[in-house]
KOLMI-842136 format. One record per residue (C-alpha): chain; residue number from 1; residue in one letter; x, y, z. Coordinates in pm, 1 decimal. Layout:
N
- c|k|r|x|y|z
- A|NUM|A|X|Y|Z
...
***
This chain:
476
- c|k|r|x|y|z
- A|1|X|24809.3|-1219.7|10325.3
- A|2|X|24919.7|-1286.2|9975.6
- A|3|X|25082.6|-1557.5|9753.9
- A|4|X|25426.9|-1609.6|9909.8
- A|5|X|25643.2|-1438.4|10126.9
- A|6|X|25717.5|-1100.7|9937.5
- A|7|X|26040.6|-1004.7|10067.9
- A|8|X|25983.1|-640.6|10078.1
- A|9|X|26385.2|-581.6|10118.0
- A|10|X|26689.5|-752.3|9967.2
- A|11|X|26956.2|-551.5|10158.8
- A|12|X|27045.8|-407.9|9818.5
- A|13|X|27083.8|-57.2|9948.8
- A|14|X|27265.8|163.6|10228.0
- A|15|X|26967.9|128.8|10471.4
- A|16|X|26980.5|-170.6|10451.0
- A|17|X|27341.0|-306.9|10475.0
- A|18|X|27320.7|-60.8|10769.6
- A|19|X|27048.9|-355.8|10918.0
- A|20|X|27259.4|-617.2|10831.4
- A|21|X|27581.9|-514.4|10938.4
- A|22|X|27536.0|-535.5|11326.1
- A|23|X|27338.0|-829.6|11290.1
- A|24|X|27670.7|-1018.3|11126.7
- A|25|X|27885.9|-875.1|11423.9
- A|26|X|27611.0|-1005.2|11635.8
- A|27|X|27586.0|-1331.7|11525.9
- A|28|X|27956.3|-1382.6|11457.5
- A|29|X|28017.2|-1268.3|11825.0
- A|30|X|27730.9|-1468.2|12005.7
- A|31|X|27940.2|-1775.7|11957.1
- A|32|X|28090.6|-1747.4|12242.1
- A|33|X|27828.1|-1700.1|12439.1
- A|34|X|27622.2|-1968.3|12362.2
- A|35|X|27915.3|-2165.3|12534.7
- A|36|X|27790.1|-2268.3|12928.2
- A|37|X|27440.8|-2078.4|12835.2
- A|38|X|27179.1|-2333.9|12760.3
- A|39|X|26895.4|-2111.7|12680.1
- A|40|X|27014.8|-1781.3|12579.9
- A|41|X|26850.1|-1619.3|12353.2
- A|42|X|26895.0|-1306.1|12080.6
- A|43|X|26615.0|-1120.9|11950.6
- A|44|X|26616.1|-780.4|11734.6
- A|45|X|26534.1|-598.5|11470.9
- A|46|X|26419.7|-272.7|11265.4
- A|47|X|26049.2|-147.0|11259.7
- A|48|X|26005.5|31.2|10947.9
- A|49|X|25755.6|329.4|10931.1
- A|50|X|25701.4|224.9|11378.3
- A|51|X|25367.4|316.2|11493.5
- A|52|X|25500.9|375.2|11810.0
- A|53|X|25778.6|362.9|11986.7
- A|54|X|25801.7|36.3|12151.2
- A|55|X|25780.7|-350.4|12025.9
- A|56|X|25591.7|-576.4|12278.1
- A|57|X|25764.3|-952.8|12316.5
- A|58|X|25477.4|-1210.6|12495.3
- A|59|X|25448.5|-1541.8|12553.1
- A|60|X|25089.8|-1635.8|12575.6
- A|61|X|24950.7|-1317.8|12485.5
- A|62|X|25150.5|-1170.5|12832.9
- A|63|X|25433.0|-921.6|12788.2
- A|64|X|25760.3|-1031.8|12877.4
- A|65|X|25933.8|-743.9|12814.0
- A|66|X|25879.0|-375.0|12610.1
- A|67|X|26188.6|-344.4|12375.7
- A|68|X|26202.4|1.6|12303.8
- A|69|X|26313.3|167.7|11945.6
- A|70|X|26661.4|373.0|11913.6
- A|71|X|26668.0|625.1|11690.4
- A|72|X|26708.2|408.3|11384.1
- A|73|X|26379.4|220.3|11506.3
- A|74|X|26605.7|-24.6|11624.9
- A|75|X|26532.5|-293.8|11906.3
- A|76|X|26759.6|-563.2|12110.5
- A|77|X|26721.5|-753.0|12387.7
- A|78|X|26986.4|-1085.2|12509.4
- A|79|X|26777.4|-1343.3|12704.6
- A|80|X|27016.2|-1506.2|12903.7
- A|81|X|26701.1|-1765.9|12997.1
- A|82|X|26481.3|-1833.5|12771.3
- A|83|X|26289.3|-2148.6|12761.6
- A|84|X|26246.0|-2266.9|12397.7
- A|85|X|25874.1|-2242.4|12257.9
- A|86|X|25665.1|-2014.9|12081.3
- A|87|X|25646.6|-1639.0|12126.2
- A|88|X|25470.2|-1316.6|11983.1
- A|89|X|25580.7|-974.2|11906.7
- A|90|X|25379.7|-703.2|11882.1
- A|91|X|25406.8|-325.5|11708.1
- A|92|X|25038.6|-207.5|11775.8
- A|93|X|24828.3|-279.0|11627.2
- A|94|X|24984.6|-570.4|11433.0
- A|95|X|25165.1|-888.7|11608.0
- A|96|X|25296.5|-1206.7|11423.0
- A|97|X|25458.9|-1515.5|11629.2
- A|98|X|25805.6|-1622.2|11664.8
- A|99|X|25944.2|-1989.0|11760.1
- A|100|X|26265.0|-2020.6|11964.5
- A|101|X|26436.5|-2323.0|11994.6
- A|102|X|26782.2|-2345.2|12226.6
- A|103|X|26993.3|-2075.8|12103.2
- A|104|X|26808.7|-1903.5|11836.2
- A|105|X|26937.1|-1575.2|11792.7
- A|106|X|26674.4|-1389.7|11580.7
- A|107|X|26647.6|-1120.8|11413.8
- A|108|X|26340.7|-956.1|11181.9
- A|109|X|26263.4|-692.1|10971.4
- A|110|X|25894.5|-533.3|10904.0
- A|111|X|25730.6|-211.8|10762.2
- A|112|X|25438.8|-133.9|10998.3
- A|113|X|25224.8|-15.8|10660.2
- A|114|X|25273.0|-356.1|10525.5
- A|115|X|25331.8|-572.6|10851.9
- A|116|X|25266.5|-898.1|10691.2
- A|117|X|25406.5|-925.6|10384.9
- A|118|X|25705.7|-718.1|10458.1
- A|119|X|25817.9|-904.4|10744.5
- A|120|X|26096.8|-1166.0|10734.5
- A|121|X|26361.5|-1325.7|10976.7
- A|122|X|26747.0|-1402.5|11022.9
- A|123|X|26977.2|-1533.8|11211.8
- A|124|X|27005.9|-1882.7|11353.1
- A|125|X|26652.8|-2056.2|11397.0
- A|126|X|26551.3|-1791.5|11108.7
- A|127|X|26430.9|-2083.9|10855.2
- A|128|X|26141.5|-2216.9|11044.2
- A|129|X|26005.4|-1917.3|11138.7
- A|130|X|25978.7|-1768.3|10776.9
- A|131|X|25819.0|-2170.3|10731.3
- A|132|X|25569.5|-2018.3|10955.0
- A|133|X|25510.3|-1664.9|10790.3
- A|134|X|25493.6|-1827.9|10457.9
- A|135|X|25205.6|-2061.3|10555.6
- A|136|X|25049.6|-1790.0|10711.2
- A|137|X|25004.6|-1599.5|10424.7
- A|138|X|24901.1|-1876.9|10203.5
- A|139|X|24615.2|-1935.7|10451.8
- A|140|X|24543.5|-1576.5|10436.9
- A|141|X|24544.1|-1555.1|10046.4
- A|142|X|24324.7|-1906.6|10056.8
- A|143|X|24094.7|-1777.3|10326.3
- A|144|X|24017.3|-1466.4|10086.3
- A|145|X|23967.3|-1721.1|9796.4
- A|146|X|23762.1|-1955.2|9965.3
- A|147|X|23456.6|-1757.2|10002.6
- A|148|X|23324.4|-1829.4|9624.7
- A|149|X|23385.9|-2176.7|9659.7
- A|150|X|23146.2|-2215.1|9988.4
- A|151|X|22878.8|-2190.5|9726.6
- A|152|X|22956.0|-2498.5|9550.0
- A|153|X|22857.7|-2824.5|9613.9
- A|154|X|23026.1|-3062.2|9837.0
- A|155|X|23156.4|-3243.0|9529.7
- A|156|X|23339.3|-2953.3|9416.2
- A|157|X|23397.6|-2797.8|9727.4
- A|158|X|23564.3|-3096.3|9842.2
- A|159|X|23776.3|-3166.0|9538.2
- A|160|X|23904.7|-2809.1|9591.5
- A|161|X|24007.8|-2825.0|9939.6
- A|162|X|24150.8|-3165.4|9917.8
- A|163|X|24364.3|-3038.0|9599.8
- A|164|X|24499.4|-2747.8|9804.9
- A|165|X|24603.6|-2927.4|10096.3
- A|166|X|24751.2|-3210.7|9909.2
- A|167|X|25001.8|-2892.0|9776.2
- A|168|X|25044.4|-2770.8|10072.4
- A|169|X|25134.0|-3106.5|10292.3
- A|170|X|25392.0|-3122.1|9959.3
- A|171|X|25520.7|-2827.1|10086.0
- A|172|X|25524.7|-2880.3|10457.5
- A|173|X|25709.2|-3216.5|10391.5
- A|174|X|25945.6|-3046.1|10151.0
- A|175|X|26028.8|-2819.3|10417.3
- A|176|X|26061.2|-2983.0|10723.0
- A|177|X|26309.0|-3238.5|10546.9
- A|178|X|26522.5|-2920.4|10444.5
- A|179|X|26501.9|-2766.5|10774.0
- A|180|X|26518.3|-3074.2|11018.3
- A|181|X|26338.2|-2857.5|11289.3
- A|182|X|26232.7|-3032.7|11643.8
- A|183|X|25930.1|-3245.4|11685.3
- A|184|X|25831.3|-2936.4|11933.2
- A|185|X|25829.6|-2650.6|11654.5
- A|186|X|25657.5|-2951.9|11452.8
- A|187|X|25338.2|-2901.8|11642.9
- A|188|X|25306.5|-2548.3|11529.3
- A|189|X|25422.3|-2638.8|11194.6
- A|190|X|25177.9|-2905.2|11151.7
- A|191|X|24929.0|-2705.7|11309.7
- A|192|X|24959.0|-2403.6|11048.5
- A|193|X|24858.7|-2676.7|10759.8
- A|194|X|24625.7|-2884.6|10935.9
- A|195|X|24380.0|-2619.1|11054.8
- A|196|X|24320.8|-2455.2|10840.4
- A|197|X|24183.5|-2735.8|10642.4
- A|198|X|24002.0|-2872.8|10899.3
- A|199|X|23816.2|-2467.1|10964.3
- A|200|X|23725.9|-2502.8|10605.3
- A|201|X|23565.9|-2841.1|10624.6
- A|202|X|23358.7|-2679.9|10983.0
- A|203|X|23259.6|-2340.9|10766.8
- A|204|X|23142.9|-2483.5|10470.8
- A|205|X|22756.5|-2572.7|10561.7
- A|206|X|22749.0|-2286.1|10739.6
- A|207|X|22817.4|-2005.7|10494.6
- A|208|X|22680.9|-2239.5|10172.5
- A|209|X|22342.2|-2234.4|10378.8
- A|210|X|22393.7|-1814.0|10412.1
- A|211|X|22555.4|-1795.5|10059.9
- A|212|X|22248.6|-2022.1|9878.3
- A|213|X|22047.9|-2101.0|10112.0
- A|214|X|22030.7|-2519.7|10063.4
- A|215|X|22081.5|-2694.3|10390.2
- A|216|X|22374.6|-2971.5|10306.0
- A|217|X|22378.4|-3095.4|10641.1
- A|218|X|22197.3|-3401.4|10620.0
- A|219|X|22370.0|-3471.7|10255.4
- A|220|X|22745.0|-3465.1|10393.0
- A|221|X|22920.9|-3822.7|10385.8
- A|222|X|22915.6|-4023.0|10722.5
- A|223|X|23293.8|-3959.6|10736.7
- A|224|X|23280.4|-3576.4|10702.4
- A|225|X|23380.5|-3520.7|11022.0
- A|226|X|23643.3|-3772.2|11086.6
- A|227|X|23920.7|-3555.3|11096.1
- A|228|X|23804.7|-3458.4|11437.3
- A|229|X|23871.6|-3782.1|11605.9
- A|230|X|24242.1|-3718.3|11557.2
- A|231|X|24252.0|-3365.4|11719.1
- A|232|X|24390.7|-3329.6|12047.2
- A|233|X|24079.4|-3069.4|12231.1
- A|234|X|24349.2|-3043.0|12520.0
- A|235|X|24676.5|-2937.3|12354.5
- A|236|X|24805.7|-2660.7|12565.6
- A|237|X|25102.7|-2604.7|12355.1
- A|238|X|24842.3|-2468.8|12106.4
- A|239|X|24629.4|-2314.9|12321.9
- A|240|X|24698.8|-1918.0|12192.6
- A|241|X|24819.7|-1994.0|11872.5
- A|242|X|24585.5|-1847.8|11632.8
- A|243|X|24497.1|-2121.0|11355.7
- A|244|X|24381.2|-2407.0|11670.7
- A|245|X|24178.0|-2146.0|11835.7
- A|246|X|24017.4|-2015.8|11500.0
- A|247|X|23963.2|-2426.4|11469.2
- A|248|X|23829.2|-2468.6|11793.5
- A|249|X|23596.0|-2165.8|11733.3
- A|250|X|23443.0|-2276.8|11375.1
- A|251|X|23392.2|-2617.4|11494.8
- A|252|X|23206.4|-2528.7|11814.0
- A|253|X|23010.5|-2258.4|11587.3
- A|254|X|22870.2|-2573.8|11389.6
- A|255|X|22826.4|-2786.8|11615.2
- A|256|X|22632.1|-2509.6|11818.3
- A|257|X|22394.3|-2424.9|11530.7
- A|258|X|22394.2|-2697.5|11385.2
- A|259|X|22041.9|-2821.0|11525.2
- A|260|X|21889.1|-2484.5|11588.1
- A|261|X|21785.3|-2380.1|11173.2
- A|262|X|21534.2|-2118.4|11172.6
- A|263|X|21343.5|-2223.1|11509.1
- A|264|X|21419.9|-1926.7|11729.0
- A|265|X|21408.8|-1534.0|11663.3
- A|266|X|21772.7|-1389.4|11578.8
- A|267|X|21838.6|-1275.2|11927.6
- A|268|X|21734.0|-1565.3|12077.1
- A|269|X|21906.7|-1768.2|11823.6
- A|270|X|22264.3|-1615.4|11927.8
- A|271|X|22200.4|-1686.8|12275.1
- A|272|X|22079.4|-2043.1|12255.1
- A|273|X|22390.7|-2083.6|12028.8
- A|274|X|22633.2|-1920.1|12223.4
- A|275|X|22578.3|-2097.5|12577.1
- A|276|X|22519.5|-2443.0|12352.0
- A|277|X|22867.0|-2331.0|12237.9
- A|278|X|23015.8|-2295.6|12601.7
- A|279|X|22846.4|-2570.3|12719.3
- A|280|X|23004.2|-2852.0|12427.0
- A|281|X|23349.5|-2686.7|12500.0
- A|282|X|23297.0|-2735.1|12869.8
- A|283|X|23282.6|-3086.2|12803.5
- A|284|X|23524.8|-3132.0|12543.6
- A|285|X|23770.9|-2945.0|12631.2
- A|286|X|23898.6|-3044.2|12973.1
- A|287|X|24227.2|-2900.9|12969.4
- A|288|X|24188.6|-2541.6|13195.5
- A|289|X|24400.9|-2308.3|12970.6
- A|290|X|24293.8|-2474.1|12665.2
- A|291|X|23907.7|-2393.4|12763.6
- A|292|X|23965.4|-2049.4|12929.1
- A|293|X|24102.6|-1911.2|12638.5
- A|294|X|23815.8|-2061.9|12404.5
- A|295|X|23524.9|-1927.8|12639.8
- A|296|X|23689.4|-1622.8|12652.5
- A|297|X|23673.4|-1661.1|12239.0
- A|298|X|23303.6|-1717.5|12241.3
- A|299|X|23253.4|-1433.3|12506.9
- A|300|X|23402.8|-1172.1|12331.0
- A|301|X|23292.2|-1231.3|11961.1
- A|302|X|22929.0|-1275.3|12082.7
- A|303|X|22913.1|-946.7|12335.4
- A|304|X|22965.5|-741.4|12063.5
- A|305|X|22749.1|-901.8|11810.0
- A|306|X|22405.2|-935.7|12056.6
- A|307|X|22347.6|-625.4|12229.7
- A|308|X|22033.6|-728.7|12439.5
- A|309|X|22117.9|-623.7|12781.6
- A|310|X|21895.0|-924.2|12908.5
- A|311|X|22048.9|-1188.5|12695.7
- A|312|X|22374.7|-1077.5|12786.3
- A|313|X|22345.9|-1106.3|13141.7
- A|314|X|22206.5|-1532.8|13092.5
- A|315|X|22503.2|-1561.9|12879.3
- A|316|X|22722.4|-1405.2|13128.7
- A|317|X|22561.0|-1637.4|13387.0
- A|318|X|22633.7|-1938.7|13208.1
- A|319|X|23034.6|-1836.6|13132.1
- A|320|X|23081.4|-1758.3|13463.9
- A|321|X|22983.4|-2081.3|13590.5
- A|322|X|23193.4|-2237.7|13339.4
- A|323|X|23527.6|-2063.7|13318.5
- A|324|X|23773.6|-2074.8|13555.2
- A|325|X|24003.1|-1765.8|13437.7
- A|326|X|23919.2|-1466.2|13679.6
- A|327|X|24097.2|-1237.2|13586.0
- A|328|X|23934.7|-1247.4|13188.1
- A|329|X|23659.0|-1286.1|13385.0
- A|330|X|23699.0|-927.1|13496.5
- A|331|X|23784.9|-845.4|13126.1
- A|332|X|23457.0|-1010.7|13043.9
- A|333|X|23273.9|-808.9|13273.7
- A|334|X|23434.1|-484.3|13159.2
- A|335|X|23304.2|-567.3|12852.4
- A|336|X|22982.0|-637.4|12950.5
- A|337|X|22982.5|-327.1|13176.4
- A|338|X|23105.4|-107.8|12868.1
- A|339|X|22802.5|-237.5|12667.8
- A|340|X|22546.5|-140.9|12936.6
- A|341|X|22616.1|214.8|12872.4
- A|342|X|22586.5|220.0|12491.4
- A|343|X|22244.9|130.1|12553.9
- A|344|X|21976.2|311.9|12287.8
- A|345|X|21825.1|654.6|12402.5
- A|346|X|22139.6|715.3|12664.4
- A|347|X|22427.8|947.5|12637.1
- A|348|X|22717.4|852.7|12451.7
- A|349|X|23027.9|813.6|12664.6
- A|350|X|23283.3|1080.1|12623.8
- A|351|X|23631.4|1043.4|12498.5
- A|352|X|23887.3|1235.6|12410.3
- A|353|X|23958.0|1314.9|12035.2
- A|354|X|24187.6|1540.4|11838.8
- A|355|X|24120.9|1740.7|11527.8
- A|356|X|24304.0|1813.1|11202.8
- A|357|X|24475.2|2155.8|11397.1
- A|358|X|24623.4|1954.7|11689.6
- A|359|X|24364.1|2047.7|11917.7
- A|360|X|24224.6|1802.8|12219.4
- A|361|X|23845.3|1801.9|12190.5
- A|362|X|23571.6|1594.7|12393.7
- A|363|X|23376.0|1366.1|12164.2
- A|364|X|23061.4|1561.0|12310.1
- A|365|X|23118.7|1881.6|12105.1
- A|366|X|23074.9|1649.3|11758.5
- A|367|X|22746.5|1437.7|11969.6
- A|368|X|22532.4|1636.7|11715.4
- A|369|X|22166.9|1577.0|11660.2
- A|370|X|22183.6|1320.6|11407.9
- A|371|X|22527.2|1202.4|11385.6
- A|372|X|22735.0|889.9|11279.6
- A|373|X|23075.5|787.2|11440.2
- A|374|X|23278.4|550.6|11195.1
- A|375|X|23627.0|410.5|11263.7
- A|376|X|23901.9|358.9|11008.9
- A|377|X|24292.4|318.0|11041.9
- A|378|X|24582.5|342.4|10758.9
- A|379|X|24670.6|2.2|10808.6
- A|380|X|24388.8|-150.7|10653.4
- A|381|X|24340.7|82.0|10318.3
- A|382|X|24097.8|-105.5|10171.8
- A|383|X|23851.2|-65.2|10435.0
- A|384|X|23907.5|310.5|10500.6
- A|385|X|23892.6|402.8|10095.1
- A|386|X|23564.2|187.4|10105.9
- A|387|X|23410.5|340.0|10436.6
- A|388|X|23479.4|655.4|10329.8
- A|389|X|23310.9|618.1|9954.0
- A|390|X|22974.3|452.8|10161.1
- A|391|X|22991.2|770.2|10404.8
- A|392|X|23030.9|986.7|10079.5
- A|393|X|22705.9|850.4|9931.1
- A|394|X|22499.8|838.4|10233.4
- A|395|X|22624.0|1167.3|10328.4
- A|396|X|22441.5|1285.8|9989.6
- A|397|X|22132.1|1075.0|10007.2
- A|398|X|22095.8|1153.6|10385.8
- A|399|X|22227.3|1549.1|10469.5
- A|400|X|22085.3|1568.2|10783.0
- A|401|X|22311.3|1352.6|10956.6
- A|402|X|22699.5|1461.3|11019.2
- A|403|X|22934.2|1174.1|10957.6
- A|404|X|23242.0|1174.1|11168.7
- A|405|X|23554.5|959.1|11108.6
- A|406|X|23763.8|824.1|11403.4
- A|407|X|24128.7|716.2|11281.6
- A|408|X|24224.1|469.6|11532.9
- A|409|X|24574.5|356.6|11587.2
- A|410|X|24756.1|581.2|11370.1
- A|411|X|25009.5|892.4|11430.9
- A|412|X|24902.3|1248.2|11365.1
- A|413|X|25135.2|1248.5|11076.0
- A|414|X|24963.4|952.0|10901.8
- A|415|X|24685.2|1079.3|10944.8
- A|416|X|24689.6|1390.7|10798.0
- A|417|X|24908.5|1251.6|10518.2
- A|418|X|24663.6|1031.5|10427.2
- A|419|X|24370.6|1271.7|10485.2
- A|420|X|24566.8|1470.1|10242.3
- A|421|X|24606.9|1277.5|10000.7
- A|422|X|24215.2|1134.9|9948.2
- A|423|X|24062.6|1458.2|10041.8
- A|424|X|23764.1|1348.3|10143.2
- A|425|X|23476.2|1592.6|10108.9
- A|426|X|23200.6|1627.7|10343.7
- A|427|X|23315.7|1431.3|10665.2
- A|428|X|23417.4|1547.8|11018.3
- A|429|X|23784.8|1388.4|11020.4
- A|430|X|23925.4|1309.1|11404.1
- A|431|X|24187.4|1093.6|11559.7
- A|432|X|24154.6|896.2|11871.3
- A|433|X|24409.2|1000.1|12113.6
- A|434|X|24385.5|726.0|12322.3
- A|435|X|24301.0|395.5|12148.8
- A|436|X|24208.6|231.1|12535.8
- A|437|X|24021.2|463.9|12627.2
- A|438|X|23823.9|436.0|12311.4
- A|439|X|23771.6|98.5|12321.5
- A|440|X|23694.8|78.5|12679.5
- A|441|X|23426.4|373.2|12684.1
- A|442|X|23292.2|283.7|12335.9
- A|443|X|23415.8|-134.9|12352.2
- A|444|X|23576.6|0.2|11991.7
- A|445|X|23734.6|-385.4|11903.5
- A|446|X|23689.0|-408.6|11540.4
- A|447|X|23668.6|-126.2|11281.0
- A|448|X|23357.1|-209.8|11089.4
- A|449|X|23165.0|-86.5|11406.0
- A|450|X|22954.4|200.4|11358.2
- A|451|X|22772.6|468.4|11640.7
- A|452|X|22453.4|659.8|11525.1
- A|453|X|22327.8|910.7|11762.1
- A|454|X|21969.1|1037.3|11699.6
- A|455|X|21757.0|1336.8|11668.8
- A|456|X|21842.8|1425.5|12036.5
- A|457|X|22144.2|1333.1|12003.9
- A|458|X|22161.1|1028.5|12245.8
- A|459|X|22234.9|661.7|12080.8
- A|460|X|21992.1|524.7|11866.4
- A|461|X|22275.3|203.4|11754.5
- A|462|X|22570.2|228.0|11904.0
- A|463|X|22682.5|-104.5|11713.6
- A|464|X|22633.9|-98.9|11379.7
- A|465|X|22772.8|-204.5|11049.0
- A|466|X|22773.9|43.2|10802.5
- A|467|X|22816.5|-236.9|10527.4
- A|468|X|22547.7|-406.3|10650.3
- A|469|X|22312.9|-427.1|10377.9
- A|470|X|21994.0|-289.2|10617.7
- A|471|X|22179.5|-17.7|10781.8
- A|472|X|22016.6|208.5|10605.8
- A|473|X|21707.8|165.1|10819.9
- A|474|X|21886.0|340.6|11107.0
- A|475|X|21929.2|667.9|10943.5
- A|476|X|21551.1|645.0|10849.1
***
């Protein structure tokens, strides 16, 4: 998420010549094998710092296979058929793709408390997919930038955009004339440059409307949008790789709002946006997978923004009679379901959490009059050392209210070490045992969420943002 592709390790010590080792054996052996085998297939590695025990390896977001960790947090698996395309990995709760061509034999390296930046590849077929990592993380470190720039004018705004991705077509070019990959990997490569320009172009009157509150719409040139008449809506290949649905999701967000302005109430607004939404993908988009996997997009990111029971069930309506995908349909509906009973003045779902002694509790003994349920994880430091400061100061300003922390995702001993280490004063400190349960029970999918129980201690908001600059007004 950062300039470059820091490579975190240089095999300049014993560790680490203990990684590459095997992997030269490996790939010195596999030559052979690749003799008569058309599609087979090496993948490995080393999970530094592992979260868990286990790596997951998908192919459109379904696990193949769960490669378990030796004792050196070592994985391996020989695929003796293995059509060539584009795969994931995941070490919970981080996941990054990988491309195989006919083959590849890859292996990669990554330190869970840095899983981005740390993580590089190998082995044959190891040059593209570090092409892929390394436009990753520019996007990342641009998307970060960009958000000072929305509130320029277009003039600027565009100058700046069209400066960056003249550099970074340089760089694509560059690259694919080194590498010589296929004209299949090419449509991922492509992809990683191309859209995130394009998500820019779809944001920007958006978020300079929020940002400044001038309306540019009607002031953009004629030709704005003519980038769009040379995207392919129905590209399967792309349809669950991350930077073409993020497209797919801006665009449809402007288009959806984009003749709505201040007309309707804020409730109403998200629901009038969100079906509009469906309904422009339903007839763009005519490929089934393609569509599926962008209404489930919409479905998601608006059931846990709009928590009116009765707008959710007409939106529910409408993506029902749209999508075709039962079985996220069920997902949907579990969703939905899970929201129902987070409603305001009910009882908050149990779960299962443990304390700082080891010790199993039910989230029912810490339901307190007047409490506060926020979520943090190691992984992302800047948001728990932030959370915690906000919880610090509204913990002073507002005593009657207990503040509980939730560590999601981590190990006991991470947690504690890093509970050790801060020292936070003043806040109940618990980790989630079971992250699926959690999520299910309390539909816990992003870690900004906050739950704030009441006087009586049932829910007063069980989805609020504790960064949110009138959150106060719930603790009121």
């Amino acid at each position: 998420m950062f300039t470059g592709l820091k490579l975190m390790h240089k095999f300049n010590n014993i560790k680490a010549l203990g990684f590459l080792i095997p992997m030269i054996v490996l790939f010195s052996s596999c030559k052979n094998e690749f003799k008569g085998c058309e599609y087979v297939a090496y993948f490995g590695g080393e999970v530094v710092n592992p979260n868990n025990p286990y790596v997951l390896f998908c192919k459109d977001n379904e696990v193949i296979d769960t490669l378990k960790l030796d004792k050196n947090n070592r994985f391996f698996i020989q695929f003796d058929s293995l059509a060539p395309g584009l795969y994931s990995f995941k070490h919970e709760p981080e996941y990054q793709y990988v491309y195989f061509d006919k083959n590849d034999s890859i292996m990669v390296r990554v330190n869970s408390k840095d899983f981005d930046e740390s993580l590089s590849f190998c082995g044959r077929g190891y040059e593209k997919n570090n092409f892929l990592m390394e436009m990753y993380l520019k996007n990342e470190k641009d998307k970060y930038k960009m958000f000072e720039y929305f509130d320029d004018n277009f003039e600027d705004f565009s100058k700046l955009i069209d400066s960056t991705y003249a550099k970074e077509t340089k760089f694509y070019n560059k690259r694919k004339a080194e590498i010589k990959w296929s004209d299949d990997f090419d449509i991922y490569a492509k992809a990683s440059l191309d859209f995130n320009y394009y998500s820019k172009k779809e944001i920007y009157p958006i978020v300079h409307k929020i940002r400044t509150g001038e309306d540019v719409i009607e002031k953009l040139p004629a030709d704005y949008y003519n980038y769009r008449k040379n995207i392919d809506f129905n590209n399967a290949a792309l349809s669950n790789y991350a930077p073409y649905v993020m497209y797919l999701s801006h665009m449809l967000n402007n288009m959806g709002t984009i003749n709505y302005h201040n007309h309707f109430s804020e409730t109403d607004l998200a629901l009038k946006t969100n079906i509009n939404k469906m309904k422009i993908a339903d007839t763009l988009i005519k490929n089934i997978k393609v569509k599926d996997n962008i209404l489930n997009n919409i479905a998601f990111t608006y059931l846990l923004e709009d928590q009116n029971m009765t707008n959710n069930q007409k939106f529910l309506e409408t993506y029902k009679k749209i999508s075709t995908d039962k079985s996220k349909t069920n997902e949907i509906t579990a969703l939905c379901n899970a929201i129902q009973m987070l409603k305001v003045s009910d009882t908050l779902p149990e779960v299962s959490l443990i304390d700082m002694n080891g010790n199993e509790i039910p989230s029912s003994n810490f339901a307190k009059p007047n409490t506060v349920f926020f979520f943090w994880t190691v992984n992302a430091k800047s948001h728990l050392e932030a959370v915690h400061k906000k919880v610090i100061a509204l913990k002073a300003k507002y005593p009657k209210y207990n503040f509980v922390g939730v560590n999601i995702n981590d190990s006991n001993e991470d947690w504690i070490k890093t509970l050790e280490n801060y020292k936070f004063e003043g806040v109940t400190e618990l980790r989630c045992s079971d992250f699926e349960n959690i999520k299910n029970k309390w539909a816990i999918n992003k870690i900004h969420r906050t739950i704030i129980l009441g006087d009586k201690g049932l829910i007063k908001n069980a989805f609020a943002n504790i960064f949110d600059s009138k959150f106060e007004e719930n603790l009121k």
